[in-house]
DRENVOLO-828571 format. One record per residue (C-alpha): residue in three letters; x, y, z. Coordinates in steps of 0.2 Angstrom, whole numbers, plus 5000, padded with zeros to 4 digits. Example, Ala and Ser with C-alpha at 12.3 -4.5 7.8 and 13.67 -1.06 7.14 Angstrom:
ALA506249785039/SER506849955036/
END
This chain:
UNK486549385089/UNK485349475100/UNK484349625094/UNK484249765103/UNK484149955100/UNK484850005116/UNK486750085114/UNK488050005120/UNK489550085110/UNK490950145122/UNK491050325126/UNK492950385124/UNK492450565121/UNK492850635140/UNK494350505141/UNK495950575142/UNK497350455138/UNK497550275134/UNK497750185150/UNK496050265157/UNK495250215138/UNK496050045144/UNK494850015158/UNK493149995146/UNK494049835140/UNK494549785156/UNK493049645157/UNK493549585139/UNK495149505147/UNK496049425161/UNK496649515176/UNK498349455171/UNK498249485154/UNK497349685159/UNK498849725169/UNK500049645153/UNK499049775143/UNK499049925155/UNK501049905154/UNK501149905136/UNK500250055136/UNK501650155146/UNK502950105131/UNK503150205115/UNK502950095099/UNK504450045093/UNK504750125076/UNK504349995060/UNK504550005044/UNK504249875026/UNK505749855014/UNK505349894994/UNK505749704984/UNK505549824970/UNK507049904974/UNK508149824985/UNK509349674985/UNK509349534998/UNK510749625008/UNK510049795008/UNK509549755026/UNK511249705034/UNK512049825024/UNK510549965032/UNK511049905051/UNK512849925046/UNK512550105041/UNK511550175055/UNK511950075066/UNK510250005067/UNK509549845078/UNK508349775064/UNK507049635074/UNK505949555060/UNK504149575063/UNK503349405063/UNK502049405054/UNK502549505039/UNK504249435030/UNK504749625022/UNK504249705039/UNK505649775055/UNK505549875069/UNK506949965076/UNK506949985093/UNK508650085095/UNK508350215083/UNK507150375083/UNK505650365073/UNK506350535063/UNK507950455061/UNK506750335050/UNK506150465041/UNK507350575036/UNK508750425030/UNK509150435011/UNK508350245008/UNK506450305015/UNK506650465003/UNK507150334987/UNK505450224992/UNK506750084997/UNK505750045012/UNK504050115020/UNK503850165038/UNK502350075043/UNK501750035061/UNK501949845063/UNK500049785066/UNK499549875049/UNK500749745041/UNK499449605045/UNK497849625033/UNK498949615018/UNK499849465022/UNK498249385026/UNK497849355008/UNK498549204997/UNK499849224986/UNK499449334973/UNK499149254956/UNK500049354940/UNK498549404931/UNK497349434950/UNK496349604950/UNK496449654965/UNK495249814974/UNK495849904990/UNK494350004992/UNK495050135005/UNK496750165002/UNK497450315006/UNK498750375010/UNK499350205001/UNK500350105015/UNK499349945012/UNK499249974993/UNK501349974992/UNK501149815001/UNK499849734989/UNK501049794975/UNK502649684983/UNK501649534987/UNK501049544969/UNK502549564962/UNK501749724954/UNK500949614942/UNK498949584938/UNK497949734942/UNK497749854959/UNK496349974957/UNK496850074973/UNK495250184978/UNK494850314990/UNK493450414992/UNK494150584996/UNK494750684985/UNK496050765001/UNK496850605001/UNK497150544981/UNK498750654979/UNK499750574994/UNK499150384989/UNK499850454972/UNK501350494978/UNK501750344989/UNK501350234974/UNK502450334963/UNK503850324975/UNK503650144977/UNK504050124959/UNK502350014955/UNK501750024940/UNK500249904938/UNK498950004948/UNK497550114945/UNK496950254957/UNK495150294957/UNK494050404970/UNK492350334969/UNK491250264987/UNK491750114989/UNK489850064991/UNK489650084972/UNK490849924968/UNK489749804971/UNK488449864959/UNK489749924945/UNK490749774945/UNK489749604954/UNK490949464955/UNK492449534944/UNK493849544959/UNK494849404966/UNK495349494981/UNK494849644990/UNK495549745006/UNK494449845017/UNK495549955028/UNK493950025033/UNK493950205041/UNK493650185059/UNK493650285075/UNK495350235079/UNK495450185095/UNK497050075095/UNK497650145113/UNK499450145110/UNK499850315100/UNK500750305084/UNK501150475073/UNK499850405060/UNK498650345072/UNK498350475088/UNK497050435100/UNK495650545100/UNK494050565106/UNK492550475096/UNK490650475101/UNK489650355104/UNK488550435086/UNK490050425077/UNK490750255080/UNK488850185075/UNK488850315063/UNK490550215057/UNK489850045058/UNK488250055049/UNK489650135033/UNK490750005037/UNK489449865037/UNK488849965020/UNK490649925012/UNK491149765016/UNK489149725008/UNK489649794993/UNK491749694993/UNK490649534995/UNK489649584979/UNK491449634971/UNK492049474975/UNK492049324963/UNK491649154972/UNK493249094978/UNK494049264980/UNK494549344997/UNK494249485007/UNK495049545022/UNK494249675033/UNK495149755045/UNK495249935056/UNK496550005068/UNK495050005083/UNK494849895095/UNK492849955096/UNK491749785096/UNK490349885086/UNK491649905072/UNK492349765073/UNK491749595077/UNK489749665079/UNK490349705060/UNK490949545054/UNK489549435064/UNK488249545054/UNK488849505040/UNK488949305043/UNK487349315047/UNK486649425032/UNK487849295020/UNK487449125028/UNK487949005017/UNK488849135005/UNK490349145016/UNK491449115027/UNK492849165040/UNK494549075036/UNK495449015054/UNK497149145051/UNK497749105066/UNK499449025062/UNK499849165053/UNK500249255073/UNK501649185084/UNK500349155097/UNK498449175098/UNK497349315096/UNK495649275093/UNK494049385090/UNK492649405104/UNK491549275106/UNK490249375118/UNK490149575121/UNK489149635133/UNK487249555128/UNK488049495111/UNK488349305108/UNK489449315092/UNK489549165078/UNK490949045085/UNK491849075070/UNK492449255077/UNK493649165087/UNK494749135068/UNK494849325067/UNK496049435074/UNK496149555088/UNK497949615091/UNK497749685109/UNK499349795113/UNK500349665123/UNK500149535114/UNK501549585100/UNK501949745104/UNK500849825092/UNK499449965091/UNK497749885094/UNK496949825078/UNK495849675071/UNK495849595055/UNK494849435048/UNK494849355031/UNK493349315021/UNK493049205006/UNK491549204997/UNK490949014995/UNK489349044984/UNK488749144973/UNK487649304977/UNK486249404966/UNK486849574964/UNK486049714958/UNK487149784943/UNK487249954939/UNK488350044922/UNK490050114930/UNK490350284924/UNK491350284907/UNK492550394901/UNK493650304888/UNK495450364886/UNK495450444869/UNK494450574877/UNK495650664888/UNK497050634874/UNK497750434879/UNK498350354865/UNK498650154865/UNK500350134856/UNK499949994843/UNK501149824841/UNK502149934827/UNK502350074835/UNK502949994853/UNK504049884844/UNK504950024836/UNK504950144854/UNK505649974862/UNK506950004849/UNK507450164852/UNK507450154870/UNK508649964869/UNK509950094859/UNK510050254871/UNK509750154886/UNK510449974887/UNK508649934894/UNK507649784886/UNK505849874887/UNK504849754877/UNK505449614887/UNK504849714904/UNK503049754897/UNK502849564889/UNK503349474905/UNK502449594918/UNK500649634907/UNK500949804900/UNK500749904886/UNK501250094881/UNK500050244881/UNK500650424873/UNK499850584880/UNK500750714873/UNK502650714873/UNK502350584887/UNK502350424887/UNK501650294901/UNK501550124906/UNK500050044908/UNK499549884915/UNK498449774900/UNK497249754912/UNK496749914916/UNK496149934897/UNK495549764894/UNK494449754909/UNK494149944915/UNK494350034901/UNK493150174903/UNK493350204920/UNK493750354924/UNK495450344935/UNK496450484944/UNK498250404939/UNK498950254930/UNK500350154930/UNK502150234929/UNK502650394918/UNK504150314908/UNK504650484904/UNK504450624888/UNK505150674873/UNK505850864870/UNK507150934859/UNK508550864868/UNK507850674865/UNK507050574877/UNK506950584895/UNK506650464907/UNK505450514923/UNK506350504940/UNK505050374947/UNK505850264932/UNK507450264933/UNK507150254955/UNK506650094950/UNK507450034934/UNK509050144932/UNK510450004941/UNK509749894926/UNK510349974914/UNK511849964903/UNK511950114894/UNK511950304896/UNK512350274917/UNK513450354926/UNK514150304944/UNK514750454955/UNK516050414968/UNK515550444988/UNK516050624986/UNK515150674972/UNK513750564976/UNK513250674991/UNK513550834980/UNK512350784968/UNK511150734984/UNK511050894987/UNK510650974972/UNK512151014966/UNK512851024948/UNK514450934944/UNK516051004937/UNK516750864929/UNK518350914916/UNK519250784910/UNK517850644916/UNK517350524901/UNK515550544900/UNK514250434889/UNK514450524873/UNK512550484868/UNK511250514874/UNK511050684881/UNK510250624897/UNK511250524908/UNK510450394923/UNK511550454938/UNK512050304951/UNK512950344968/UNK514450254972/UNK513450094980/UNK512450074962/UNK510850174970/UNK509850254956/UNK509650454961/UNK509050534944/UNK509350594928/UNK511050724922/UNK511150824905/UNK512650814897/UNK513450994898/UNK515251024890/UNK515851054906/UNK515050904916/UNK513050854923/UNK511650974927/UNK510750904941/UNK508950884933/UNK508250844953/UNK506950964957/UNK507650974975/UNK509050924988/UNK508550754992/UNK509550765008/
END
């Protein structure tokens, strides 16, 4: 690539809507293919959202069309993902299924980077190192299985609550959140990871709007203000990155300085070290990478990335690539910060005492635990009268490392006997066989909006106190304590 100082970033500050942003990219493409894009921008983005495998069935999408009456069109290049072109993107939002973490409204093009990657092995460890608010993070979850390892990191301290709360909604359980710069990775942990996502914050210029990503104005400063961070980041996942591993990088702008000016940086600063996988066939039709911008002649390799203009398939703009790392790299190795767990008052449950809570919890609940934490890599942490799920990995390999939130609260014990959380049972209450109740329609939508129930004469699960509520389709919607009378609601709020 030619070196030159002079700025060639394009200024969008003054620019007022999508279409006239459109014409600084008009050289980049055909005059067919420019008017193809200036039409797509006239269109609002079909509403898209991911299903939850963690908690749905393989009918839970004809039986979602046949109860909002829904068109459902897959999405092509994710299996999980659907738009729905007839319905309003708060209809989407406010529909019981989205509030249970049963699917995740996601616009389509962010669905790519994720399915880039192989198939998750059982035991990967697997970095997102800009994660929040946590869309991509539910997604490395599925594809996983929620098995392995995802240390899901963001750098702002804003933005680690709503990534825990996406991630506690989708039911996952073997993640870690951390809120560290991304840039330390590669010095705290060389050549750990076996993949690793860079969603990298970008200046967003994706032309067609979606709630999540609005056009707005960027300098010419910030987006090289942008690039030289990103270029920092995705030096420190290649560090990260063991040899053989994967990365994807990816933003939702369809700026050359943060994308392919990026990438071709890198290949130049890691000849040798790696290299960009051909991930074409994973699109219905081509969409390469730039070969030539401007005055930059780009490695011919760019052509195996990404760049989803908006017309191609009807998506926000966006560019991805995947990387593997074919050779080692000398990396300088710095002590991550340690704070083991016994400090903030973790305890590890030893082999004794996990067999005997396993136990307990088989009795009241009908749930075989032992056999959920021996086949998915996980092991039992007190704090307090709570008790958590951990994945093994986490304290076998990152034991001191300070995180924000762990795996899934499993629930607490108080005088009425134990109480399992509301993100367990949204997840793992239909398998039960004990201590559930299912609630006819009428009842169902009572209890859905915070209501109590009245239940004389109704024969309820005699022991134990707490009661895993299903609604008349076998949904999991909380927990009840046992009254004389009937079920106290023990949800916070009216979920609809």
């Amino acid at each position: 690539m030619k070196r030159k100082r002079k700025q060639t970033t394009i200024e969008v500050a003054s620019l007022p809507s999508p279409t006239v942003l459109a014409e600084a990219y008009r050289n980049l493409l055909s005059a067919a293919e420019y008017q193809e894009l200036l039409a797509s921008l006239e269109k609002p983005l079909p509403p898209s959202f991911r299903i939850n495998p963690l908690k749905t069935t393989p009918d839970f999408i004809p039986r979602l069309a046949d109860k909002y009456g829904w068109q459902l069109e897959p999405i092509p290049f994710c299996p999980t993902g659907y738009r729905v072109p007839n319905a309003a993107p708060s209809a989407l939002s406010t529909a019981l299924e989205h509030k249970l973490g049963m699917y995740y409204i996601q616009e389509a093009a962010s669905m790519l980077p994720v399915e880039l990657f192989s198939t998750p092995g059982s035991t990967e460890l697997i970095l997102d190192m800009a994660a929040s608010p946590g869309g991509k993070t539910t997604h490395l979850v599925s594809r996983s299985g929620d098995r392995g390892l995802i240390l899901a990191n963001d750098s702002s301290q804003g933005r680690i609550q709503s990534l825990r709360f996406v991630l506690q909604n989708w039911g996952a359980v073997n993640y870690a959140v951390t809120r560290f710069p991304a840039e330390r990775f590669g010095e705290w942990y060389p050549g750990v990871f076996d993949k690793i996502l860079l969603d990298a914050p970008c200046s967003m210029q994706g032309l067609r709007t979606a709630e999540s990503h609005p056009v707005r104005p960027v300098t010419s400063r910030e987006s090289s203000q942008l690039s030289r961070r990103q270029r920092a980041m995705l030096t420190s996942a290649l560090h990260a990155l063991r040899v053989g591993g994967e990365v994807v990088y990816s933003t939702c702008t369809l700026l050359p300085e943060e994308d392919e000016m990026v990438v071709d940086a890198i290949l130049r600063e890691f000849a040798g070290v790696v290299e960009l996988t051909d991930v074409q066939q994973s699109l219905p039709r081509p969409a390469p990478g730039l070969l030539h911008y401007q005055e930059f002649d780009f490695s011919a390799s760019l052509q195996h990335a990404i760049r989803l203009w908006p017309h191609r398939l009807d998506t926000a703009g966006f560019f991805a690539c995947h990387i593997r790392k074919t050779a080692p790299l000398v990396s300088p190795a710095k002590p991550p910060p340690f704070r083991p767990l016994d400090q903030v008052a973790y305890h590890v449950f030893s082999a004794r005492e996990e067999d005997a809570f396993c136990s307990e919890f088989i009795r009241a609940f009908g749930f075989d635990l032992a056999a959920d934490l021996s086949a998915n890599g996980r092991t039992l942490v007190r704090h307090y009268e709570q008790v958590f799920i951990f994945p093994l990995m986490l304290l076998e390999r990152f034991s001191g490392l300070p995180v924000q939130a762990a795996g899934m609260l499993l629930g607490e014990q108080n005088p009425d006997g134990f109480l399992p959380s509301q993100a367990w049972v949204s997840r793992y209450g239909a398998q039960c066989t004990r201590a559930v109740m299912t609630l006819d329609e009428e009842s169902s939508s009572a209890w859905l909006k915070g209501e109590n129930l009245d239940l004389p004469g109704a024969k309820l699960p005699e022991d134990p106190r707490y009661i895993i509520i299903l609604d008349h389709t076998g949904v999991p919607l909380g927990r009840a304590l046992r009254t004389p009378s009937g079920l106290k609601n023990l949800v916070r709020k009216k979920v609809i």
